[in-house]
C-alpha positions as CSV (number, residue, x, y, z in Angstrom):
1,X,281.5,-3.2,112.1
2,X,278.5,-5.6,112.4
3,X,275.1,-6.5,113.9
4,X,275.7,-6.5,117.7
5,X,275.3,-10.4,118.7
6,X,271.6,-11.0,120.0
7,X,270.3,-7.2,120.1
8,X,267.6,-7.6,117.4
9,X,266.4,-10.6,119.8
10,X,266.9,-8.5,122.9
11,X,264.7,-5.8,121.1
12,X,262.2,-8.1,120.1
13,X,262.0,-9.9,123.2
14,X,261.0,-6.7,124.9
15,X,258.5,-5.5,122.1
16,X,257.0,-8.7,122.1
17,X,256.1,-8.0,126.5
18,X,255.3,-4.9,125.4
19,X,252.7,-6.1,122.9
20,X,251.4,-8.5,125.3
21,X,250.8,-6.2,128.0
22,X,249.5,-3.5,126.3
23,X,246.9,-6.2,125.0
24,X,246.2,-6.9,128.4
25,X,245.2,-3.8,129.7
26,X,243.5,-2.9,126.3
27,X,241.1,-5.6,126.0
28,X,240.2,-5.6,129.9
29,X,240.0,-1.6,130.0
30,X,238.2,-0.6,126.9
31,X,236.9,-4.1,125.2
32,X,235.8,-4.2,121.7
33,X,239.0,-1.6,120.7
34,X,240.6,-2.6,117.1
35,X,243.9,-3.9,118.2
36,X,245.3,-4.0,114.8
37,X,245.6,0.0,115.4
38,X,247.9,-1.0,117.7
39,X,251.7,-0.6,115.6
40,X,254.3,-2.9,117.0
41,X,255.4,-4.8,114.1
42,X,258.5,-3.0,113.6
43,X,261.3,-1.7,115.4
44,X,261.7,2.0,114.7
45,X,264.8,4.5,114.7
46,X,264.3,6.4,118.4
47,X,267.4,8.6,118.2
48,X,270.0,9.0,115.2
49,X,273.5,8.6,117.0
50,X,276.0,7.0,115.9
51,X,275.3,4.1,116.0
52,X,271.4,4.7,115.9
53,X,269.1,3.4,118.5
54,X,265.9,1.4,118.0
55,X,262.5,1.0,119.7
56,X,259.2,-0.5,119.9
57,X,256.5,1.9,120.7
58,X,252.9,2.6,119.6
59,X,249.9,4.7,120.6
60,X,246.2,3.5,120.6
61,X,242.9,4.8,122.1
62,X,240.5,3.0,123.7
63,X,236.9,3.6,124.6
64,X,235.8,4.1,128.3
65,X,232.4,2.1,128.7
66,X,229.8,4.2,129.9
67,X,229.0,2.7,132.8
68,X,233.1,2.5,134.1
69,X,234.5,5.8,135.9
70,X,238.2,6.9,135.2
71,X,239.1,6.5,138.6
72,X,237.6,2.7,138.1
73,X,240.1,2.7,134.9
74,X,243.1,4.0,137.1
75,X,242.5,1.3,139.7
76,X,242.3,-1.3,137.2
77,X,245.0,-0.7,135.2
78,X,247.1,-0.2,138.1
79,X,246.1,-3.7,139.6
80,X,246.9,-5.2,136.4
81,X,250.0,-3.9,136.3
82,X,251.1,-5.0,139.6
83,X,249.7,-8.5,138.9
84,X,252.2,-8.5,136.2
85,X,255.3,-7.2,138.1
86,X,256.0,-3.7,136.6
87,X,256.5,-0.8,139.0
88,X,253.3,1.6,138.9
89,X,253.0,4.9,139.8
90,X,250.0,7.6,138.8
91,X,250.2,11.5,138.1
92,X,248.0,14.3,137.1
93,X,248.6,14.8,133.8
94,X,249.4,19.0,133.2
95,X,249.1,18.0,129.1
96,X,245.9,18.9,128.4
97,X,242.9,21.5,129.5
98,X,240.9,19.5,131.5
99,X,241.9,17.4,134.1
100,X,243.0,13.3,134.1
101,X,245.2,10.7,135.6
102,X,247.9,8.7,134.0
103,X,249.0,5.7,134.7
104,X,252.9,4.5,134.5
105,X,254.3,1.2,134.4
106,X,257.8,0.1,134.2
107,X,259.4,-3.6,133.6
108,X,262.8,-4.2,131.9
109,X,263.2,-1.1,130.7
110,X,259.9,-1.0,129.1
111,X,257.7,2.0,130.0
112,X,253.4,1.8,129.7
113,X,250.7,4.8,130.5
114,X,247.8,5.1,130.1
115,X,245.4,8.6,130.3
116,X,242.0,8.5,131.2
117,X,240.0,11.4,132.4
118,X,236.5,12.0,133.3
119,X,235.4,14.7,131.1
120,X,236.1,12.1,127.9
121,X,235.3,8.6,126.9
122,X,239.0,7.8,125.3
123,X,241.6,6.2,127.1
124,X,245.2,6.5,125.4
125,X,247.3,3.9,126.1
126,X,250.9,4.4,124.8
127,X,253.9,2.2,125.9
128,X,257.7,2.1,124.4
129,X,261.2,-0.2,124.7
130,X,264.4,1.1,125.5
131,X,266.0,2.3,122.2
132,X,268.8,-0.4,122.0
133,X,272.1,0.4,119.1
134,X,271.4,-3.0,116.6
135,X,275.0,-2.6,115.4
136,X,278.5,-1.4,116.2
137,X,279.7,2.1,115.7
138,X,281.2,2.7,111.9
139,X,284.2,4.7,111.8
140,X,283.6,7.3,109.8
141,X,285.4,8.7,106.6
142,X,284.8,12.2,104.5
143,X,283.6,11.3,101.0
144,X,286.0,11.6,98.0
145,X,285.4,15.7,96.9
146,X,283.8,15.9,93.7
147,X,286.4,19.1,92.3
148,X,289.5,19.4,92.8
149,X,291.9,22.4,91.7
150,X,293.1,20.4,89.2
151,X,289.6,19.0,87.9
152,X,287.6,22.3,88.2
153,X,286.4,23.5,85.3
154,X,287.0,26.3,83.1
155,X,285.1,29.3,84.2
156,X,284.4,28.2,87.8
157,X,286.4,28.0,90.8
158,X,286.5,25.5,93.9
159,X,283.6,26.1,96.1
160,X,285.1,28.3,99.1
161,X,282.9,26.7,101.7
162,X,283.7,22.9,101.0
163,X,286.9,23.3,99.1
164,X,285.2,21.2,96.6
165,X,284.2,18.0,98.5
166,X,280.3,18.8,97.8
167,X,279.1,17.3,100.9
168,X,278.3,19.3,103.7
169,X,281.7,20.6,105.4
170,X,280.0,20.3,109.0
171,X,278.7,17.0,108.8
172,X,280.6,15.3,106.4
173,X,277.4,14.8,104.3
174,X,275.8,12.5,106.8
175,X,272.9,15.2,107.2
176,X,273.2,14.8,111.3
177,X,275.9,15.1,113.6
178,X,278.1,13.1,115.9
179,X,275.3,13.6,118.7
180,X,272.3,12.3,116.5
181,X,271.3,16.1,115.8
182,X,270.1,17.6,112.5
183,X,273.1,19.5,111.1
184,X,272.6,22.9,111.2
185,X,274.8,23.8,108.4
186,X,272.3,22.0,105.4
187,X,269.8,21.2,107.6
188,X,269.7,17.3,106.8
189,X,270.2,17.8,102.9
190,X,273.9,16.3,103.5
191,X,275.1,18.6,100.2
192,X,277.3,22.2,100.9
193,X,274.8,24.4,101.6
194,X,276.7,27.0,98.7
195,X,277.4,25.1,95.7
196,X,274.1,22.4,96.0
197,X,276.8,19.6,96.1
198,X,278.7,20.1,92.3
199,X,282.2,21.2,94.6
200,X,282.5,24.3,92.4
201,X,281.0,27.9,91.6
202,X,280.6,30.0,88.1
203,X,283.3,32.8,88.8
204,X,280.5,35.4,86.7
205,X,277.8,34.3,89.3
206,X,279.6,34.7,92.6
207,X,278.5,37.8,94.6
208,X,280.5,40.7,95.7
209,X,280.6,39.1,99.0
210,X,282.0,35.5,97.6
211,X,284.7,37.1,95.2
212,X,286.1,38.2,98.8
213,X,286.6,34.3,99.6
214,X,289.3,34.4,96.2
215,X,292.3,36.2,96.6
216,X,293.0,35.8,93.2
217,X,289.6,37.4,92.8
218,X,289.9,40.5,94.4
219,X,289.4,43.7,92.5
220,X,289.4,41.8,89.6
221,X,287.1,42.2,86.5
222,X,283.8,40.5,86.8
């Protein structure tokens, strides 16, 4: 499957009103901050289903002037918002140990804040896209195995937990599963978790416990 027709622009579209927003309320709420700290070049990886989802989204922290009270920077950024036609809203935020305000926007999907609090100087302004899939689902297909019981070699025996296919048995050797999650079985490596990914084990190094896994094993020699 390909590219989904006119996502990438989609996503773009909506990272580029981010950007210009953000730069809004940046350079009118804490002027003089270094917006080139402010990361929204690229389109990141927001969630690792299949297919994966990408965002735009970026962090930056401004400087409250002296002379301007958070409540002045709650009011403002609020106005600004409105101005512009997102839906605002302001909480407490619970986050931190002292206490402080922050301000939500939404437009499109798009989300803003900013915190602000009178006990500090810095203003954090964060904002994200929604995480949009770039490309169709791909069907997915177990890799070849790497033994089989008639290419195992002499002295070993088929790896009990993968049967030989090497990958990891649980996810197939993608490293995450269906849902987007890290695989708990190898933990991202994507290789069986017993045999390190070589689809076969040394018949004098298996442990009591693993000669139990071979019938043909049992009370056999070592």
């Amino acid at each position: 499957m390909g590219d989904i027709s006119g996502a990438r622009e989609e996503l773009d579209r909506l990272g580029a009103a981010l950007r210009a927003q953000l730069v809004e309320l940046i350079a009118d709420l804490t002027p003089g901050t270094d917006l080139g700290l402010l990361f929204l070049d690229e389109p990141t990886v927001a969630d690792w289903t299949e297919p994966p989802r990408y965002q735009y989204s970026g962090l930056i922290r401004g400087e409250r002037p002296a002379t301007v009270a958070a409540a002045d920077i709650v009011r403002r950024a609020t106005a600004l918002l409105d101005a512009a036609g997102w839906e605002t809203g302001t909480a407490p935020d619970t986050t931190g140990a002292r206490p402080a305000v922050v301000v939500t926007g939404h437009r499109d999907g798009n989300s803003i804040e900013v915190r602000v609090g009178e006990h500090t100087s810095a203003v954090m302004f964060s904002g994200r896209t929604p995480a949009l899939a770039l490309r169709a689902p791909r069907e997915f297909r177990l890799p070849d195995p790497v033994r089989t019981p008639d290419t195992v070699e002499t002295g070993f025996v088929l790896c009990y937990e993968c049967d030989g296919l090497g990958a990891c048995p649980e996810c197939g050797g993608r490293g995450r599963l269906s849902d987007g999650q890290m695989c708990p079985e190898c933990l991202g490596a994507r290789v069986c978790p017993i045999c390190r990914g070589v689809g076969q084990l040394l018949v004098s190094g298996l442990s009591d416990y693993q000669r139990t896994q071979y019938p043909e094993l049992r009370g056999a020699p070592e």
